[in-house]
Backbone as numpy.savetxt, mean C-alpha at the origin, in Angstrom:
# Nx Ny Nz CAx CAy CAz Cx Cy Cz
3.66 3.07 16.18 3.58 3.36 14.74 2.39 2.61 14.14
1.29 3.33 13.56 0.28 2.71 12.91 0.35 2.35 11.22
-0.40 1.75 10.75 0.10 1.31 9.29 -1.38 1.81 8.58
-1.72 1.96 7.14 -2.75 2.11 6.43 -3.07 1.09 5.45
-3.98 0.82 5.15 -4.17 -0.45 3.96 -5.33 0.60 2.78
-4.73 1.06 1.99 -4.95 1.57 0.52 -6.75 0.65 0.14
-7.73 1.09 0.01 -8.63 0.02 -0.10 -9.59 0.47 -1.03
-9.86 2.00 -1.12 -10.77 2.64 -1.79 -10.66 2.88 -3.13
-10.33 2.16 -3.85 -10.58 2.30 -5.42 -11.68 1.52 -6.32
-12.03 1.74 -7.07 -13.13 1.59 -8.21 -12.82 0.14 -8.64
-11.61 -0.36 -8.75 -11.61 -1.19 -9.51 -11.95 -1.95 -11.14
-12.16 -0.83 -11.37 -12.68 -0.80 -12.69 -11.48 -1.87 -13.69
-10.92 -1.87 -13.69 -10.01 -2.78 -14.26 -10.24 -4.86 -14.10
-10.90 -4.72 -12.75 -10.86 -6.06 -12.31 -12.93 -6.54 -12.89
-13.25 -5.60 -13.20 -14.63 -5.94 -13.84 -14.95 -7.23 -14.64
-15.63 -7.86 -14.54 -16.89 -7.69 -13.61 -16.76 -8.37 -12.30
-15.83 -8.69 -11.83 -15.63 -9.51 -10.62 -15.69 -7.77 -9.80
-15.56 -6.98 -9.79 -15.43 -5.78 -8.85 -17.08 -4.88 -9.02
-17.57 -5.37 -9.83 -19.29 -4.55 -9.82 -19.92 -4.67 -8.33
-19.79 -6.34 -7.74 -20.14 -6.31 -6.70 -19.58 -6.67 -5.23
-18.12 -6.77 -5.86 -17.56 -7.24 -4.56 -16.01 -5.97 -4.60
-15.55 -5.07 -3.52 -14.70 -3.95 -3.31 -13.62 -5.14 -3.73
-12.57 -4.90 -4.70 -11.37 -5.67 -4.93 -10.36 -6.27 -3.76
-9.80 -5.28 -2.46 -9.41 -6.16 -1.96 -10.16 -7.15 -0.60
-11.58 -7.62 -0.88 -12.57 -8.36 -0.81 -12.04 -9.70 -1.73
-11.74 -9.68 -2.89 -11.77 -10.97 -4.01 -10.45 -11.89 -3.52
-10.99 -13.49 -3.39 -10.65 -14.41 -2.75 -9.21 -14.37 -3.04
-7.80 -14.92 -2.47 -6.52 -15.51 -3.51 -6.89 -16.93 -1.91
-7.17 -17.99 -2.94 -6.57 -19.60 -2.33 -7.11 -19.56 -1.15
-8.71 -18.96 -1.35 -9.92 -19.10 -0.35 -9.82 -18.13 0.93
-8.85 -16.59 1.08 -8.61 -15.88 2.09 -8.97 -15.06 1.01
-9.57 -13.59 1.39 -9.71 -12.31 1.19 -8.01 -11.51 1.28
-7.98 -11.02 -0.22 -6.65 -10.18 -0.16 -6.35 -9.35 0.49
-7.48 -8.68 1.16 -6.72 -7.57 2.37 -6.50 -8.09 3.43
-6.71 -9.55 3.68 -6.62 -10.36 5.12 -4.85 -10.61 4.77
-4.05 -10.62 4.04 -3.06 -11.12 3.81 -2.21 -10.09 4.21
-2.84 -9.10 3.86 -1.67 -7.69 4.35 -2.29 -7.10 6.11
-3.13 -7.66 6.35 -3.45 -7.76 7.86 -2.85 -8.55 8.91
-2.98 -9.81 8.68 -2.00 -10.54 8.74 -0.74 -10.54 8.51
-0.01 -9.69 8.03 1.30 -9.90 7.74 1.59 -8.75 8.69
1.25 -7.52 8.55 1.39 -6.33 9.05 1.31 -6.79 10.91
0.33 -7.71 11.59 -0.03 -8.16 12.92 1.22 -8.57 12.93
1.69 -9.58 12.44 3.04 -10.43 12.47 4.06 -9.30 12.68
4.41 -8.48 12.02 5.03 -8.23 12.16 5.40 -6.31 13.22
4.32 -6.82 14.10 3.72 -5.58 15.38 2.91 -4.33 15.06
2.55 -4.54 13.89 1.40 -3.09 13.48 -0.04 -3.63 14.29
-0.20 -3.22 15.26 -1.39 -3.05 16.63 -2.59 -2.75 15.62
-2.34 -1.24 15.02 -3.40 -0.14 14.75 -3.55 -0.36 13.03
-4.59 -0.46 12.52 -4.29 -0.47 10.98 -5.52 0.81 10.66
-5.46 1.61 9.80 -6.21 1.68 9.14 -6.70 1.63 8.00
-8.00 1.68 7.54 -7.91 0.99 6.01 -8.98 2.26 5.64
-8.74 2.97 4.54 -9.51 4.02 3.99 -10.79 2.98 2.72
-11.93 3.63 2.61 -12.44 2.49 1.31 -13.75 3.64 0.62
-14.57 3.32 -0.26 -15.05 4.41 -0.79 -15.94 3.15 -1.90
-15.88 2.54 -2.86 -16.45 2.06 -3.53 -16.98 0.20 -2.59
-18.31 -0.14 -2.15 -18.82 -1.04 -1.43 -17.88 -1.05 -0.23
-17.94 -0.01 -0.03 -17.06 0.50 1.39 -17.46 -0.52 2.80
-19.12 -0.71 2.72 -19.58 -1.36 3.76 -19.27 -2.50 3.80
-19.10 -3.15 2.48 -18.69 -4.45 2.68 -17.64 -4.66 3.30
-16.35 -4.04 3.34 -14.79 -4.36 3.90 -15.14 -4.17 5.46
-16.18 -3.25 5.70 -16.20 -2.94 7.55 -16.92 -4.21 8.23
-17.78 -4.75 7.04 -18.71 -6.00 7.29 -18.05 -7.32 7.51
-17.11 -6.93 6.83 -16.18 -8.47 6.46 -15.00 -8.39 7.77
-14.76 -6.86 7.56 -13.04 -7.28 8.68 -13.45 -6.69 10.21
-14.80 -6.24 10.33 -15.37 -6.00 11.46 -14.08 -5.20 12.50
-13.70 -5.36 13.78 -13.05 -4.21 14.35 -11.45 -4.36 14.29
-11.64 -5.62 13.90 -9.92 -6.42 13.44 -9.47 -7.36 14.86
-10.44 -7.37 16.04 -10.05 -8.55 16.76 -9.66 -9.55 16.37
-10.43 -10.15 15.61 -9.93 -11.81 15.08 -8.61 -12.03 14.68
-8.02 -10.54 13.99 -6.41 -10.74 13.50 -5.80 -10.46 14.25
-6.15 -9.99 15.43 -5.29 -9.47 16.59 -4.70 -7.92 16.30
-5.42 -7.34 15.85 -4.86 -6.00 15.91 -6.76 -5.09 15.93
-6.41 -3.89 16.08 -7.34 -2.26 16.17 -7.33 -2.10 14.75
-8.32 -2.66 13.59 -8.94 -1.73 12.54 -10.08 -0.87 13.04
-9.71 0.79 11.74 -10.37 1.86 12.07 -10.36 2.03 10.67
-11.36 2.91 10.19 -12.04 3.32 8.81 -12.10 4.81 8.87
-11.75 4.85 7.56 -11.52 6.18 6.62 -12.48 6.22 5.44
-13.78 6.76 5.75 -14.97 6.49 4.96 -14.65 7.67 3.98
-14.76 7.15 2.48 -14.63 8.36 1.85 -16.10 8.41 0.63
-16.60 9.68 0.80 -17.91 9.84 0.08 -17.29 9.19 -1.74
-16.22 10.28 -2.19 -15.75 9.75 -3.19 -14.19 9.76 -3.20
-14.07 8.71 -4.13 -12.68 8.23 -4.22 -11.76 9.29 -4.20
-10.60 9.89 -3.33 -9.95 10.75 -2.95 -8.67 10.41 -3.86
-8.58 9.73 -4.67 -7.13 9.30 -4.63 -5.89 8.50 -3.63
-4.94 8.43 -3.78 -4.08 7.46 -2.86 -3.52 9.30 -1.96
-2.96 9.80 -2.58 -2.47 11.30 -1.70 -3.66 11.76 -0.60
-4.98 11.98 -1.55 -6.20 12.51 -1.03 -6.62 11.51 0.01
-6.86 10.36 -0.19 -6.99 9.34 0.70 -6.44 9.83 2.25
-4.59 9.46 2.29 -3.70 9.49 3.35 -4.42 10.85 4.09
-4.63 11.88 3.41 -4.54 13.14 3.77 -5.71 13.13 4.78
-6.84 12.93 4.32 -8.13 12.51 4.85 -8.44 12.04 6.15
-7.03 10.69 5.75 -7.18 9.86 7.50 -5.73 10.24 8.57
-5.31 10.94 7.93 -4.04 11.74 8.87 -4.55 11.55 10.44
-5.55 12.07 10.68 -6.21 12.11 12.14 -6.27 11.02 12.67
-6.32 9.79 12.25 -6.75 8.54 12.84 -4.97 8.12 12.74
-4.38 8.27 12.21 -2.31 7.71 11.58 -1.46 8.70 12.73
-1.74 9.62 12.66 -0.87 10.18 13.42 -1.12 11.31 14.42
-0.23 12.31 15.21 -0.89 13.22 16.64 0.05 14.59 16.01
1.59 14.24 15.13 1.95 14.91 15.17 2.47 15.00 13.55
3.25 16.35 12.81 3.63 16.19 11.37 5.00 15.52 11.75
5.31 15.33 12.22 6.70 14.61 11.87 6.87 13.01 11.95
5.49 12.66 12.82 5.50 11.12 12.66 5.34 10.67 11.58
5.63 9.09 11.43 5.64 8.82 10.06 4.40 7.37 10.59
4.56 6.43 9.45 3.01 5.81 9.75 3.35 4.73 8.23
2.69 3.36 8.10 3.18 2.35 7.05 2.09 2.76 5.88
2.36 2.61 4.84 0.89 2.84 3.91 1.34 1.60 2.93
0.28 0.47 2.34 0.51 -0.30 1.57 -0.89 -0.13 0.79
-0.57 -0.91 -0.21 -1.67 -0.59 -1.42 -2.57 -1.78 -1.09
-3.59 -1.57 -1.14 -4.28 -3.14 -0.71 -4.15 -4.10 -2.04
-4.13 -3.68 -3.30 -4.16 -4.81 -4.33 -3.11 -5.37 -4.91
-1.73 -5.00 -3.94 -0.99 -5.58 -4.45 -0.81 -7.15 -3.61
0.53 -7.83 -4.00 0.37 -9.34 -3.27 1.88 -9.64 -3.25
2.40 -9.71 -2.31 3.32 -9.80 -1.38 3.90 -10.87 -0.41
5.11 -11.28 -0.48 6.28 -12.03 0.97 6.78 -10.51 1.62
6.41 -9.52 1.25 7.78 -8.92 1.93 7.15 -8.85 3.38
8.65 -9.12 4.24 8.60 -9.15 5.79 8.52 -7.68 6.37
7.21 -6.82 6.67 6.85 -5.98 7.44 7.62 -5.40 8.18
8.13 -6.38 9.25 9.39 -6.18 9.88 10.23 -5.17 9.41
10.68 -5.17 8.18 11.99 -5.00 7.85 12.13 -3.20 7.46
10.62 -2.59 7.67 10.36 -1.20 7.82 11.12 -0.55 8.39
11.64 0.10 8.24 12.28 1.57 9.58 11.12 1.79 10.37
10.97 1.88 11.47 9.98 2.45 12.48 10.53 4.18 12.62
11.28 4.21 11.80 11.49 6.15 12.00 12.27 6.30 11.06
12.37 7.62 10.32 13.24 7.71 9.14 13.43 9.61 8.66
14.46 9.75 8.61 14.73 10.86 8.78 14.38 11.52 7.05
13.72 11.22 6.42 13.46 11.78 4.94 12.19 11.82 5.49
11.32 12.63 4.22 9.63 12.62 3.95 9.10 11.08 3.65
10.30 10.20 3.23 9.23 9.07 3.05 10.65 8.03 2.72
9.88 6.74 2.71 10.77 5.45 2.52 9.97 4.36 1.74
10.75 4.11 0.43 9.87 3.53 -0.61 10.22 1.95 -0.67
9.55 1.35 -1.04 10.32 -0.22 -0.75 9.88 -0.18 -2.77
11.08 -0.81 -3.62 11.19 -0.52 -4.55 11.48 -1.94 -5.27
10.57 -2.60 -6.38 11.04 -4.18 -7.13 11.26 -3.78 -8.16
11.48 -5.04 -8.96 12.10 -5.48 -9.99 10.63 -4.66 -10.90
10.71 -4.15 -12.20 9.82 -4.16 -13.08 9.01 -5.00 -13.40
7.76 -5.14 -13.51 7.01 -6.12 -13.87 6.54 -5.89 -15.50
6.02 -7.18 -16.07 5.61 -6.29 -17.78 4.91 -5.26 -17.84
3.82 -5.51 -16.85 3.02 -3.86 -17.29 4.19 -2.27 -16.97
5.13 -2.61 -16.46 5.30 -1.26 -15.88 7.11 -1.34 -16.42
7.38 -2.05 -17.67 9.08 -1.99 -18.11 9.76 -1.01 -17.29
9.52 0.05 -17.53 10.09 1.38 -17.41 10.40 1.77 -16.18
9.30 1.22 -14.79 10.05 1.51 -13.24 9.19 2.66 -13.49
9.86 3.27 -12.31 9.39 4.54 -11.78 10.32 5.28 -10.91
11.44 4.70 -10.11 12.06 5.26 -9.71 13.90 4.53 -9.92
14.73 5.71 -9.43 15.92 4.72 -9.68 16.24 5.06 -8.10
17.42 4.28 -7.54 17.83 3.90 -6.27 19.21 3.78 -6.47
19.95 4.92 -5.80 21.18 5.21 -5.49 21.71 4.28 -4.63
22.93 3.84 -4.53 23.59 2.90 -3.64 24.05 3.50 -2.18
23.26 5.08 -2.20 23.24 5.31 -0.78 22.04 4.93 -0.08
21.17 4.75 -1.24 19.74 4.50 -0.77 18.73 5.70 -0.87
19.36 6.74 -1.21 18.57 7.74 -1.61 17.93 7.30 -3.25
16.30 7.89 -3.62 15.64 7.25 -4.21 15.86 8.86 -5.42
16.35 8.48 -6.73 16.44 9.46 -7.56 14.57 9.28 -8.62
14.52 10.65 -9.44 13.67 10.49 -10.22 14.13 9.97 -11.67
15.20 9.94 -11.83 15.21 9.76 -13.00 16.93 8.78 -12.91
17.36 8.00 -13.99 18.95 7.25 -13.28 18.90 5.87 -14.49
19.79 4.98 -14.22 19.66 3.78 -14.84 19.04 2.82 -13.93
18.47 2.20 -14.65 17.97 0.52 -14.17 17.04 1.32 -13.20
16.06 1.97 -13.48 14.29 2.60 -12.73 13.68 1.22 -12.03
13.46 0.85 -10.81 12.73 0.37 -9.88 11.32 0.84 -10.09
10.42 -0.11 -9.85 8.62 0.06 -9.77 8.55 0.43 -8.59
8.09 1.20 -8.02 6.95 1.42 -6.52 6.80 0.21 -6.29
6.43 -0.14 -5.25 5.52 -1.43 -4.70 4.25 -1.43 -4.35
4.43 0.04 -3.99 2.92 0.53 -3.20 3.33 -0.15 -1.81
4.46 -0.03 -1.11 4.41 -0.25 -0.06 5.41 1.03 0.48
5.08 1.41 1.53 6.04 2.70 1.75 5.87 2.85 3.72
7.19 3.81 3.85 6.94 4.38 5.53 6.88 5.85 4.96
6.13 7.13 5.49 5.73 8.65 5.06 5.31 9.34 6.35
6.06 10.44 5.96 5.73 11.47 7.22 4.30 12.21 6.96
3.73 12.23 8.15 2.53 13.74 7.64 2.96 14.56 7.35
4.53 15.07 7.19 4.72 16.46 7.01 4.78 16.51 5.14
4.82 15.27 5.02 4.43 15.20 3.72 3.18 15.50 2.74
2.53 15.71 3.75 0.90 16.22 3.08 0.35 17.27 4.11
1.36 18.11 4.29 0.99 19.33 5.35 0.74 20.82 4.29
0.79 21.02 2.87 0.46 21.44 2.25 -0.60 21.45 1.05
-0.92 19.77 1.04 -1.99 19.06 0.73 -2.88 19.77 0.97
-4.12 20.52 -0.29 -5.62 20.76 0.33 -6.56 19.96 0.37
-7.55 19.62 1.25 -8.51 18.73 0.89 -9.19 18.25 -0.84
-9.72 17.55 -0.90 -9.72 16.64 -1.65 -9.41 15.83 -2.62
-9.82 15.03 -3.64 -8.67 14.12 -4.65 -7.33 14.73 -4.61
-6.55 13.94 -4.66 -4.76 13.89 -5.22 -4.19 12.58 -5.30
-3.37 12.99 -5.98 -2.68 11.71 -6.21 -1.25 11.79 -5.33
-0.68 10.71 -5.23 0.47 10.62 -4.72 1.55 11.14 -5.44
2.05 10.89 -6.47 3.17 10.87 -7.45 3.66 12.27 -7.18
3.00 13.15 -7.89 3.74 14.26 -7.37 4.40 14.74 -6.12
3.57 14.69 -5.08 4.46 14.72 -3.72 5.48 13.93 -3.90
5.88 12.50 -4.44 6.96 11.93 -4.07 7.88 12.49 -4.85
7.65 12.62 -6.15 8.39 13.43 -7.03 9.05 14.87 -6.67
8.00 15.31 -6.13 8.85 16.69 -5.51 10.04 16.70 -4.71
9.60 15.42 -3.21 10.18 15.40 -2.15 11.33 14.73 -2.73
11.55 13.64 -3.61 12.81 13.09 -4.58 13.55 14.00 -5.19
12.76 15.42 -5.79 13.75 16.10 -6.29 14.34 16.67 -5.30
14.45 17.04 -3.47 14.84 17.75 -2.53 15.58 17.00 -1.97
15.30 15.53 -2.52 16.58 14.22 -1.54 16.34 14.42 -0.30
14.68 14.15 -0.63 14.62 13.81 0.83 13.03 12.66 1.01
13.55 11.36 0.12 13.21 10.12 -0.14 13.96 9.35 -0.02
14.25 8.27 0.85 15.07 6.97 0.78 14.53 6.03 0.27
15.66 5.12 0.03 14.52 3.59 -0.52 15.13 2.30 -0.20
14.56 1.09 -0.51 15.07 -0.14 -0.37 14.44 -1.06 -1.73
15.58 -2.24 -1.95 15.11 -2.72 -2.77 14.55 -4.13 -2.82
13.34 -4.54 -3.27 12.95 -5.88 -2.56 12.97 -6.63 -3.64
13.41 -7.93 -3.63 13.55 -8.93 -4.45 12.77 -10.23 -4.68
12.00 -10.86 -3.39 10.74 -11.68 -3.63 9.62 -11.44 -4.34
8.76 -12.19 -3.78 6.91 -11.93 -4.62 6.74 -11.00 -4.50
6.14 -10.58 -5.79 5.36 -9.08 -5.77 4.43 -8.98 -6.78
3.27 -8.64 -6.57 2.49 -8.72 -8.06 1.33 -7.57 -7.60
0.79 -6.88 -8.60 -0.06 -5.89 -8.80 -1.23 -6.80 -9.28
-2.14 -6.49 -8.36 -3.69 -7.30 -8.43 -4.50 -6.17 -9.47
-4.14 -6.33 -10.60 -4.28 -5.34 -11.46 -5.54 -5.73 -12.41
-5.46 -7.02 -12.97 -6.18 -7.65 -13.80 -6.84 -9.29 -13.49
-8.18 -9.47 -13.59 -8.33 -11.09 -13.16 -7.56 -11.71 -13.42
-6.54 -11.64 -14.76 -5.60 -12.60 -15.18 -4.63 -12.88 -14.36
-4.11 -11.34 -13.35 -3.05 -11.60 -12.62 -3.53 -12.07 -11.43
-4.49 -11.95 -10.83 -5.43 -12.46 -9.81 -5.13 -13.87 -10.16
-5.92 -14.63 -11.20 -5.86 -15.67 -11.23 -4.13 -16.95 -11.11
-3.24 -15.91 -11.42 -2.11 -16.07 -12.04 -1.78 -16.55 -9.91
-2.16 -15.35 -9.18 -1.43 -15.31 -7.50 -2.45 -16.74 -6.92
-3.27 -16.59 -7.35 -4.20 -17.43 -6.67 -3.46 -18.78 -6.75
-3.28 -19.22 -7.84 -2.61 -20.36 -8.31 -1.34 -20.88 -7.99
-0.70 -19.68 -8.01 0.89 -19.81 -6.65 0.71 -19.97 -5.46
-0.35 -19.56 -4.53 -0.56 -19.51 -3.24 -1.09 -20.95 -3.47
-2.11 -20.93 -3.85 -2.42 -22.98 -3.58 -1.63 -23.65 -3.93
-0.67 -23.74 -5.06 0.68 -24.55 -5.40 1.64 -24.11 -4.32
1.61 -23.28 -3.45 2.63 -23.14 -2.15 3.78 -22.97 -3.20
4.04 -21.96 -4.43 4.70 -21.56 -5.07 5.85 -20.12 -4.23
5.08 -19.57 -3.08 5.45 -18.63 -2.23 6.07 -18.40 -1.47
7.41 -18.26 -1.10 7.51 -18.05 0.41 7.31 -17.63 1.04
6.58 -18.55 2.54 6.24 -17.61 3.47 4.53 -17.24 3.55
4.26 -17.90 2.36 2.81 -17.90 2.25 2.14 -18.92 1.91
């Protein structure tokens, strides 16, 4: 089972620290943020990673070179322009998987994370498996709610945020046409067919959204505020 690391976005939000350096490039407590989900993902037996990127694209291939040093196979998903997170997956399908029914890890590169890798399904009988937190301020409202069977509803009480960490079948983007898309809708669809599971995670979690929150993780990781990190 291979995993993906989300990498190609604009960053426009994290400006001016992102004009010249690809966001998950920018330091937390003197390591590069996509080294953290490399590292975690090795730990916990993802061999194969790939990482899609599109804005100073060269820099991330420059920096994480073939992924020896972490002990795992990075491979690149060069995208002329930003595809979206759907458009993205869709793109590097070829390098993730051989067949539509395999499934494959996808995490967002800017988010910042304890959760134990491990604790993935390596197979899962829905279109996809969402790992689902607590609301953060930017996002009150959630995004999804989570049945106590574990099936992931669109709409319910007490709405769960995405994490941007997920397990997904290709058969999930087997109607996908080439270029930009977004994710949301596919999940939304495949949620309205109940055929999305989820889990709910309760440690660190933060959306590398804004320098402020950047600055905010950075400061926990050197105070060893983290577990596990």
């Amino acid at each position: 089972m291979k995993a993906m690391i989300l990498a190609a976005g604009l960053g426009k939000r994290m400006r001016p620290l992102t004009l010249t350096t690809p966001k998950p490039l920018l330091p937390v407590a003197g390591k590069r943020l996509i080294e953290y989900h490399i590292e975690r993902l090795a730990q916990a037996g993802f061999c194969e990673i790939v990482i899609n990127h599109a804005w100073l694209g060269e820099q991330i291939e420059q920096a994480l070179g073939c992924g020896q040093h972490y002990g795992v196979k990075l491979r690149y998903s060069t995208e002329g322009e930003p595809l979206e997170t759907a458009g993205g997956i869709r793109k590097a399908l070829p390098l993730l998987v051989d067949q539509r029914d395999e499934c494959f890890v996808v995490v967002n590169g800017d988010v910042f994370t304890n959760y134990d890798f491990d604790n993935l399904p390596r197979q899962i009988n829905t279109l996809a498996h969402l790992v689902l937190v607590n609301n953060p301020e930017h996002n009150p409202a959630g995004d999804f709610a989570l049945d106590g069977d574990g099936i992931v509803r669109n709409t319910g009480d007490d709405c769960l945020t995405f994490s941007g960490i997920s397990v997904l079948k290709a058969e999930l983007f087997s109607e996908l046409p080439a270029g930009p898309a977004a994710l949301a809708p596919l999940l939304r669809q495949a949620i309205a067919d109940q055929q999305v599971s989820g889990e709910s995670f309760n440690g660190f979690w933060s959306d590398i959204g804004t320098p402020e929150r950047l600055a905010q993780v950075d400061q926990a990781v050197q105070e060893k505020q983290i577990d596990g990190i």
